[in-house]
C-alpha positions as CSV (number, residue, x, y, z in Angstrom):
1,X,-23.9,4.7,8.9
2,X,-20.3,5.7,10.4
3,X,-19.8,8.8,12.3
4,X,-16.2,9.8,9.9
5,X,-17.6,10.9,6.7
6,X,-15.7,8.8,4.0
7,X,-15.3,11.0,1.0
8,X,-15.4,7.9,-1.6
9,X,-17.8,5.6,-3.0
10,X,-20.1,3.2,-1.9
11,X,-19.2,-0.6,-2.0
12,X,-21.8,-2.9,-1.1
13,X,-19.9,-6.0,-2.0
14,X,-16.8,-5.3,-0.2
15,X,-15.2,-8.1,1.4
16,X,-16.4,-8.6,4.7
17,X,-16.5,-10.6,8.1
18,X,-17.9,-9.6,11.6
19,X,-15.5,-8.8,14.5
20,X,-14.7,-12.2,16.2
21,X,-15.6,-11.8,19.6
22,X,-12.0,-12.6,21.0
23,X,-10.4,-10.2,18.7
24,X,-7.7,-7.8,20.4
25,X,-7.2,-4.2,18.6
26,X,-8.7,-2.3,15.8
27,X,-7.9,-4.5,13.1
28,X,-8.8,-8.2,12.8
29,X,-7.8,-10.9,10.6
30,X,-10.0,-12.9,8.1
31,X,-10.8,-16.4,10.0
32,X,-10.1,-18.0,6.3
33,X,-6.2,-16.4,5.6
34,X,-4.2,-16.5,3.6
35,X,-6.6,-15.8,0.9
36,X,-3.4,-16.4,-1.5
37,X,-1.2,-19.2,-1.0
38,X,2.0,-20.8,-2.6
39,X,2.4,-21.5,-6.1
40,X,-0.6,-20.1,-7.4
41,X,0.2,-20.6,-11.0
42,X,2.5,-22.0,-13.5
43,X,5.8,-20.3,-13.2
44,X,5.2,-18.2,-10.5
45,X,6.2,-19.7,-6.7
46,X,4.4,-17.1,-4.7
47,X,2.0,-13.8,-4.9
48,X,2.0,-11.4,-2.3
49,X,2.5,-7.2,-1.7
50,X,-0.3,-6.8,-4.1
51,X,-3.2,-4.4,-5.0
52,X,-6.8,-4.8,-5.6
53,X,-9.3,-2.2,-6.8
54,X,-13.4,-2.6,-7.6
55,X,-14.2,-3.1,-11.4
56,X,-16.9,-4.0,-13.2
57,X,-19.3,-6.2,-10.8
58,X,-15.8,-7.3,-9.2
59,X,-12.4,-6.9,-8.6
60,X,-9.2,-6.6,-9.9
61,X,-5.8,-6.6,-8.7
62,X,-2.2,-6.6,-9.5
63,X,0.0,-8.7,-8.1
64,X,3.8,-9.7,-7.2
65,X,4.4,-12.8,-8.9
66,X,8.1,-13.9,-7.7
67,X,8.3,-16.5,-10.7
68,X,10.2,-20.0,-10.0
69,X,13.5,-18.0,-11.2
70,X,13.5,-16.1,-8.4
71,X,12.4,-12.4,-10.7
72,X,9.2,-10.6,-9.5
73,X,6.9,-8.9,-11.9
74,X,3.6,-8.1,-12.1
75,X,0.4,-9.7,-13.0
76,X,-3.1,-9.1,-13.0
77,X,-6.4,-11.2,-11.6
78,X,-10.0,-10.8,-11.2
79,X,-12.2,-11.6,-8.6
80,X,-15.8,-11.9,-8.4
81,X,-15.6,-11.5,-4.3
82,X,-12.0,-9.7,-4.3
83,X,-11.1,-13.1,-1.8
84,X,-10.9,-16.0,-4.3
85,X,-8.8,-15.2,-7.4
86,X,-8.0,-16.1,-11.7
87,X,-4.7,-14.7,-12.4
88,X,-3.9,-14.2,-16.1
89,X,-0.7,-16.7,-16.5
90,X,1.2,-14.0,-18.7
91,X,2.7,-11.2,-16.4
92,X,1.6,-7.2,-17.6
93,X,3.4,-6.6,-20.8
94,X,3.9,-3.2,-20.5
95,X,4.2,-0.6,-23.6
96,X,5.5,3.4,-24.3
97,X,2.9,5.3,-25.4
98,X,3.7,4.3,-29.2
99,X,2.3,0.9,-28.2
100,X,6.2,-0.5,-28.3
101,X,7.2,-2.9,-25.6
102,X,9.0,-1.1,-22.7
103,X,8.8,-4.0,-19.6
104,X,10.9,-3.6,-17.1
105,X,13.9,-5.9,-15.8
106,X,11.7,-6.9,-12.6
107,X,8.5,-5.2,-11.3
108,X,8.0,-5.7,-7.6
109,X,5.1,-4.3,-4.4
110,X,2.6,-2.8,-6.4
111,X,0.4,-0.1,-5.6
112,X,-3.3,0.5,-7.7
113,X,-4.8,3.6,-7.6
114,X,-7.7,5.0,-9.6
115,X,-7.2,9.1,-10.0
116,X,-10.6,10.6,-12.3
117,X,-10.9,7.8,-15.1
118,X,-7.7,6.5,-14.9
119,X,-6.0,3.4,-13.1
120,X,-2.5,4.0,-12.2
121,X,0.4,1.2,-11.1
122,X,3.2,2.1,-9.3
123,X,5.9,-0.4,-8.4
124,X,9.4,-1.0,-7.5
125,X,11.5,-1.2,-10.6
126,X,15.2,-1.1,-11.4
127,X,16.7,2.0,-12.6
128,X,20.4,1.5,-12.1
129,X,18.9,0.9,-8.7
130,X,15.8,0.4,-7.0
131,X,13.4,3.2,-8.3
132,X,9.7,3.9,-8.6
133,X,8.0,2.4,-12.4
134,X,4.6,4.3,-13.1
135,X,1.9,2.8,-15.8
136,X,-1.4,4.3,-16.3
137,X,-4.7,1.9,-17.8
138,X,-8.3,2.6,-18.6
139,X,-9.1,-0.7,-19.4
140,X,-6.8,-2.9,-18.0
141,X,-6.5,-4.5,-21.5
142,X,-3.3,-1.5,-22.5
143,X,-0.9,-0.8,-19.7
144,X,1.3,2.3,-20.9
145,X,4.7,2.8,-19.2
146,X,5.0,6.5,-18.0
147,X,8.9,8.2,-17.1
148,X,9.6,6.8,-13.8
149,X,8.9,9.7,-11.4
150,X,12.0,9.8,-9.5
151,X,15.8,8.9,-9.5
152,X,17.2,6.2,-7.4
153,X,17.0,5.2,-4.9
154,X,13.1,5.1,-3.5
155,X,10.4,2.8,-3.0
156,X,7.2,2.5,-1.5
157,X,5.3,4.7,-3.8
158,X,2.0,5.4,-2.9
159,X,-0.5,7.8,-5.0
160,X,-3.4,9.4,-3.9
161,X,-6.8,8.7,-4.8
162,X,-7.5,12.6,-6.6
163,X,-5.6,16.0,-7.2
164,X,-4.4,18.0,-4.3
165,X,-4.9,21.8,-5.8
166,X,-4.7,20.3,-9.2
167,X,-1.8,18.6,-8.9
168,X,-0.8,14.2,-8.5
169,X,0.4,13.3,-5.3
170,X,2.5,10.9,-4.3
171,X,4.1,9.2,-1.0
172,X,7.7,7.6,-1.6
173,X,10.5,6.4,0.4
174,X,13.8,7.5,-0.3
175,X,16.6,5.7,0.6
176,X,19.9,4.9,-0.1
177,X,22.2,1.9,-2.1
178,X,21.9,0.0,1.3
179,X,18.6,-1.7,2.4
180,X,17.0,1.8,2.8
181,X,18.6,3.5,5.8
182,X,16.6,6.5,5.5
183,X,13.4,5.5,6.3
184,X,11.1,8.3,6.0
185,X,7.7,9.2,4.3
186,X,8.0,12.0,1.8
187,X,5.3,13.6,-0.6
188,X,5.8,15.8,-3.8
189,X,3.9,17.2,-5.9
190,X,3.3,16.8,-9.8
191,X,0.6,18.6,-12.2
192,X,1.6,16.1,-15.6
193,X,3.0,13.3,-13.6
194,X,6.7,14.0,-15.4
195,X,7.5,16.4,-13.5
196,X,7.6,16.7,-9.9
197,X,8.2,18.9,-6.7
198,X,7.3,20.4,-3.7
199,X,8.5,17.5,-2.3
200,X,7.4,18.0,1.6
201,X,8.3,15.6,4.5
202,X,5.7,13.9,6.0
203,X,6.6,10.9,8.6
204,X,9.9,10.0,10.7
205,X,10.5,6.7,11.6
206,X,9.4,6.1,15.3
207,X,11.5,7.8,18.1
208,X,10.4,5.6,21.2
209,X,8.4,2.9,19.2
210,X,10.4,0.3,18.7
211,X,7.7,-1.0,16.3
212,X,8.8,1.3,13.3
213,X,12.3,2.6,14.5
214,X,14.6,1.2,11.6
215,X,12.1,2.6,8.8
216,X,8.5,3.2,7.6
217,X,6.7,3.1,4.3
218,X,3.4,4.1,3.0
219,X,1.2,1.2,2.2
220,X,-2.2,1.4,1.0
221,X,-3.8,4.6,-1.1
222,X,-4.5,7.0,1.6
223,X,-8.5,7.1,2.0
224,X,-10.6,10.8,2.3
225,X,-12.4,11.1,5.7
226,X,-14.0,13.9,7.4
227,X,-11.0,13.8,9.9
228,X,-8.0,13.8,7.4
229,X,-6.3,11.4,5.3
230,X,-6.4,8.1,6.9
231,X,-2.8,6.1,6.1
232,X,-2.0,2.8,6.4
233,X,1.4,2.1,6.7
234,X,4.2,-0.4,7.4
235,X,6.7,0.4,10.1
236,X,10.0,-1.9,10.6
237,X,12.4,-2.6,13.4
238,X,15.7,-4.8,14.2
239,X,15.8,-7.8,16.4
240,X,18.2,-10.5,16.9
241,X,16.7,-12.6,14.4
242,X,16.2,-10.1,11.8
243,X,13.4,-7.3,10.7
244,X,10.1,-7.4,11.9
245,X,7.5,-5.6,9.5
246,X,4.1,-4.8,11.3
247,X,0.8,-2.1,10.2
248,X,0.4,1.3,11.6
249,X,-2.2,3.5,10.9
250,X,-1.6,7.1,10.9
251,X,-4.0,10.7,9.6
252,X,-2.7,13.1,7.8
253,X,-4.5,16.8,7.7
254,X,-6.8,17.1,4.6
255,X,-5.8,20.0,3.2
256,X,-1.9,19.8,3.8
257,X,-1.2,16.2,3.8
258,X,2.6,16.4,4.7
259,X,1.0,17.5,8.3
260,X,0.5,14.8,10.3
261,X,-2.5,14.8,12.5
262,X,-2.9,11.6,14.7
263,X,-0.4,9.2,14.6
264,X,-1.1,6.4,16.6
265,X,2.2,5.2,19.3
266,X,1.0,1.0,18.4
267,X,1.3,-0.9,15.6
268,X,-2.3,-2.3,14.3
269,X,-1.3,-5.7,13.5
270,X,1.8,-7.6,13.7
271,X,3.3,-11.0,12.7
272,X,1.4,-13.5,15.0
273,X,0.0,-15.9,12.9
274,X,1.6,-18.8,11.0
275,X,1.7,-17.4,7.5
276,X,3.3,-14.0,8.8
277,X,6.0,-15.6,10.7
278,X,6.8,-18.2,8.7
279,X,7.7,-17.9,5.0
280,X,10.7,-16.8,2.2
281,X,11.1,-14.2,4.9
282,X,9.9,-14.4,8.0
283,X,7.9,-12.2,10.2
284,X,6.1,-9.6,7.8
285,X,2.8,-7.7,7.7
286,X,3.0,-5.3,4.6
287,X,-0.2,-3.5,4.1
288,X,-0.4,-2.6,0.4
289,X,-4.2,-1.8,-0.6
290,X,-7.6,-0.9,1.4
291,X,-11.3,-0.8,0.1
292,X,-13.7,1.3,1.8
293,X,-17.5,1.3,1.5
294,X,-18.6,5.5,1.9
295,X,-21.9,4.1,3.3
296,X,-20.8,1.6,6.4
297,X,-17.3,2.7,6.9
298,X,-16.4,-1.3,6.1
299,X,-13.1,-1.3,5.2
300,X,-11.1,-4.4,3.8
301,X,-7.2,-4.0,4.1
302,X,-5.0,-6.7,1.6
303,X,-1.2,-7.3,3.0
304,X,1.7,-9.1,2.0
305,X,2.1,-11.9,4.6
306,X,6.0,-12.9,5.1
307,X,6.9,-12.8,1.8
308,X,4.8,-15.5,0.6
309,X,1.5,-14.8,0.9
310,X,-2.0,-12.8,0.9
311,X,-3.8,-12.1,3.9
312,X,-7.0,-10.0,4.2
313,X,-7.9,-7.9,7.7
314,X,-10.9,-5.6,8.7
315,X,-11.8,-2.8,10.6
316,X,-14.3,0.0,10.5
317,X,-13.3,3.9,9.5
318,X,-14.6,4.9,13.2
319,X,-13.4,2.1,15.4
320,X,-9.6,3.0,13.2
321,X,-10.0,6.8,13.5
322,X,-10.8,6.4,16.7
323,X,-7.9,4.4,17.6
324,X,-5.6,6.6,16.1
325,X,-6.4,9.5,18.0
326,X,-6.3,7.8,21.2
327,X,-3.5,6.3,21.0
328,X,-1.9,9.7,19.1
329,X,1.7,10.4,19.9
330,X,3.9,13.0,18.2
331,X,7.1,12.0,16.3
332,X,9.9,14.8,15.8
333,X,8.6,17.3,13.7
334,X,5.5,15.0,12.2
335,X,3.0,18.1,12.9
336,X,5.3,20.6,10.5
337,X,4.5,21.0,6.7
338,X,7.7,19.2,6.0
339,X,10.2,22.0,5.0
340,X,13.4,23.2,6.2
């Protein structure tokens, strides 16, 4: 039993490994990554940034499939363990809500969160520029298209797991036509999911941690805990040789999310390990979904590993939480409700 209250289900047969006994941090990796490797099925070269959610006695997931001509889109998989994977060989064919096809030119990073009795993707999609694509399923059979939330350009959008006052929430990047100079966290507010507002900031890219100083971007579906929102997040900075993407962990306050609590000054993982620095591009951790068992606090965190790959990493809500607010540091105005 965990000391945070985790304000979600129970999930005995969340993926799971023990702490190794040389492991450094909060956060450790599965001994047997990358749980997805190359070429995982006909006419698709690689699967990684991709989302996994319980269902039925199992899993399911959708996934970046970057097919051999070089387009992502999405497809989905099951999983008996939510570690070893059957992907459908067809990618989602989306539809509008009169059943017609409505598929996007490329689908890319996407998120899976259930909200009530609904399933919601969100993904990366091209509206005369990069934009957020929303689709909503019950049954994972029918995927319907909704209006994509925003104009360009954003990315990195990231719904909450049920209504704040009534209304959707949602994280998103916005950015520019470059490769997203911006680099902040923002949330708005929607109570139909067509139209939104409120839109609050929540996170600045990191003053004096060089970690996540060119840009940050939510990552998994925040989870509910006595202590806030718990976030995991990628944070990105410049080098010689190029980005470097690495997993932060943040908590935002319960009740006015675009507040951030703890915040915590390191990153959580970063690129150490073969199949994050080596790949279609190098040197990237790019956490994108996290299960959490209510009862144990287990929870099982899926990332995109260098562009190439899945890798699977583990950490309980306390010994995270914990982390976080030890290691807290404040960021500009982080701590405001977002508003100028």
């Amino acid at each position: 039993m965990s000391k945070v209250t985790v304000f979600a289900d129970n999930m005995p047969n969340i993926p799971w490994q023990d702490r190794p006994a040389n492991a450094i941090g909060p956060v450790w990796r599965y001994s047997e990554n990358p749980i997805i490797g190359r070429n995982p099925l006909p006419g698709v070269a690689r699967i990684f940034n991709s989302a996994v959610q319980p269902w039925e006695d199992g899993f399911i997931g959708v996934f970046r499939g970057e097919q051999t001509n070089g387009v992502p889109h999405i497809y989905l998989g099951r999983s008996k363990d939510g570690i070893h994977w059957e992907y459908e060989t067809e990618k989602i064919q989306f539809v509008n809500e009169k059943g017609e096809s409505y598929m996007p030119r490329y689908a890319y990073d996407p998120r899976l969160v259930k909200v009530e009795d609904t399933y919601y993707i969100i993904w990366c999609t091209d509206f005369y520029g990069a934009a957020l694509g929303m689709a909503k399923t019950k049954d994972f059979k029918t995927f319907i298209r909704i209006e994509n939330p925003f104009l360009p350009f954003n990315r990195n959008g990231v719904l909450f797991p049920r209504k704040l006052n009534g209304n959707f929430a949602l994280l998103s990047r916005p950015s520019d036509s470059g490769h997203t100079p911006f680099g902040d966290v923002f949330i708005s507010e929607s109570p139909d999911l067509t139209f939104w507002g409120k839109h609050r900031h929540v996170m600045t890219r990191g003053y004096n941690q060089w970690w996540q100083a060119l840009k940050i971007g939510g990552g998994a579906a925040p989870i509910e805990t006595s202590e806030g929102w718990l976030l995991f997040y990628h944070g990105v900075t410049g080098t010689c040789n190029g980005y470097v993407y690495s997993m932060g962990a943040c908590i935002l306050d319960k009740d006015e999310p675009s507040k951030v609590k703890y915040r915590s000054e390191n990153f959580i993982l970063t690129p150490e390990e073969w199949y994050e620095e080596r790949g279609f591009v190098a040197n990237v951790i790019f956490p994108v979904s996290a299960l959490c068992d209510a009862e144990s606090g287990k929870i099982a965190i899926y990332y995109g590993a260098a562009d190439s790959y899945v890798g699977l990493a583990f950490t309980t809500v306390d010994e995270i939480v914990e982390y976080v607010k030890a290691h807290h540091v404040e960021n500009g105005d982080d701590a405001s409700i977002g508003i100028l």
